[in-house]
C-alpha positions as CSV (number, residue, x, y, z in Angstrom):
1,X,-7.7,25.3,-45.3
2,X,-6.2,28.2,-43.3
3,X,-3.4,28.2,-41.3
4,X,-5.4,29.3,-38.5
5,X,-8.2,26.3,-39.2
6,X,-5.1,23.8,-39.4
7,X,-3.6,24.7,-36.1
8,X,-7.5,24.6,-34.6
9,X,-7.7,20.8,-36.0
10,X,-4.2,20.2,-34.9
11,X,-4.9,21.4,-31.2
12,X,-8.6,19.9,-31.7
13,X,-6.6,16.2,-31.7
14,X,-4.3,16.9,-29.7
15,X,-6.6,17.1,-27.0
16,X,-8.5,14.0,-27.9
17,X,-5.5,11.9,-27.6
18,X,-4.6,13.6,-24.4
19,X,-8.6,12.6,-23.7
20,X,-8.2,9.2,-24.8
21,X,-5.2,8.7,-22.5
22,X,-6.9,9.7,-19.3
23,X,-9.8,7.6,-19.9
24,X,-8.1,4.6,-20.9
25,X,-7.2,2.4,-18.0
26,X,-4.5,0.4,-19.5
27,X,-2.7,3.0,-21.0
28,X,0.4,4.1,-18.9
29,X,-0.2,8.0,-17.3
30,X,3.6,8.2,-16.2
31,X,4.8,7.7,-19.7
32,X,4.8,9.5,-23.4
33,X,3.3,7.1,-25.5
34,X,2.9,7.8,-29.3
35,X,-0.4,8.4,-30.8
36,X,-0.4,4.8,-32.6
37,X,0.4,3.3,-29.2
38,X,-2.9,5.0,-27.5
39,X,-5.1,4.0,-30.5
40,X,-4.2,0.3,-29.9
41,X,-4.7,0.1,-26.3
42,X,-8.2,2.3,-27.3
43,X,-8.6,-0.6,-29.8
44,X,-7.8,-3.5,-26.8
45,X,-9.9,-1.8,-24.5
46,X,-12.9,-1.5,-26.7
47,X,-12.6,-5.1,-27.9
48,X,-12.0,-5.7,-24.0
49,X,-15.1,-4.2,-23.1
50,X,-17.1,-6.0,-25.6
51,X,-15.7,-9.7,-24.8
52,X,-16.7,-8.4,-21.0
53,X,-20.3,-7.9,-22.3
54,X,-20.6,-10.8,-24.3
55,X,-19.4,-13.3,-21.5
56,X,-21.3,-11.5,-19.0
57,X,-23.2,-14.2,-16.9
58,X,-26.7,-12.3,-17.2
59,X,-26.2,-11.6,-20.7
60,X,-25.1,-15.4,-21.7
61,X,-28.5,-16.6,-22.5
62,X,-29.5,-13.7,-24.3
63,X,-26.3,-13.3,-27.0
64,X,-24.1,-15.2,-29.1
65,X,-21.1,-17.3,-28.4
66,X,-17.6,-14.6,-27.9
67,X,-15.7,-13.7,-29.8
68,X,-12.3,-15.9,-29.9
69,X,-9.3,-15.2,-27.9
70,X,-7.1,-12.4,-29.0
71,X,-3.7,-11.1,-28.5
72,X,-3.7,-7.5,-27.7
73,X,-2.0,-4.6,-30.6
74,X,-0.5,-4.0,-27.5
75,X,1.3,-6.7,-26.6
76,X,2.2,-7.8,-30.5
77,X,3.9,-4.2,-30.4
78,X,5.7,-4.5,-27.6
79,X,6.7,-8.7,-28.7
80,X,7.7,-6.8,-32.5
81,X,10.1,-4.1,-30.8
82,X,11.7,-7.1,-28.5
83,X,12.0,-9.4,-31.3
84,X,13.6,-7.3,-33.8
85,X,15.7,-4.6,-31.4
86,X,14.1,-1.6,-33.1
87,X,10.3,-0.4,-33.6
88,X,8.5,-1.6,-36.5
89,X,6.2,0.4,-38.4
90,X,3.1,0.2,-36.4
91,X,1.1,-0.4,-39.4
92,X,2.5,-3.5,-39.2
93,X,-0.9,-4.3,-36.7
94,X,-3.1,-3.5,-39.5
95,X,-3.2,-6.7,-40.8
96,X,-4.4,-8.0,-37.1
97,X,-6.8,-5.0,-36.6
98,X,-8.6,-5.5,-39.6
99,X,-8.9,-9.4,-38.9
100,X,-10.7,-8.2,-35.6
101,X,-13.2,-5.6,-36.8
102,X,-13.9,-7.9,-39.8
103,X,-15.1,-11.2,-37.3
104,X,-19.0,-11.0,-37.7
105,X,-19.4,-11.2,-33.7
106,X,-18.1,-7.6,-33.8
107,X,-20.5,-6.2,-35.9
């Protein structure tokens, strides 16, 4: 790639992240947050949305059971940096995203 097709891509995400964070109600506007930190609260709202949909009272009788209660990458960030004094690698949600996106209710 060029460095002029780099810098597009790199501006081109950029704004999507800035996208995300508008549209994203739980994601603070009066604070930098990293770009890990807005994918998980993306993650937690999407998975948010769809426990919303599948406990929805006119949609009860038409679905399956929900999915299982779930701690938010959110919150298990913001336990890990309390816990330990310092940030953790983020990637150390993986684990617990994966386990998510794997359940067959969210397929």
């Amino acid at each position: 790639m060029e460095e002029e097709d780099l810098f597009c891509l790199q501006y081109d995400m950029n704004d999507c992240y800035s996208r995300l964070k508008r549209l994203v109600p739980t994601i603070p506007q009066d604070k930098k947050v990293s770009k890990v930190e807005i994918l998980q609260h993306v993650i937690d709202y999407i998975l948010d949305l769809q426990l919303a949909l599948e406990t929805h009272p006119a949609l009860l009788k038409q679905t399956s059971p929900p999915a299982s209660t779930r701690t938010p990458l959110t919150q298990i960030n913001t336990e890990q940096v309390k816990n330990n004094g310092a940030r953790r690698c983020p990637w150390d949600t993986v684990d617990t995203a994966c386990r998510f996106a794997a359940s067959p209710s969210m397929l």
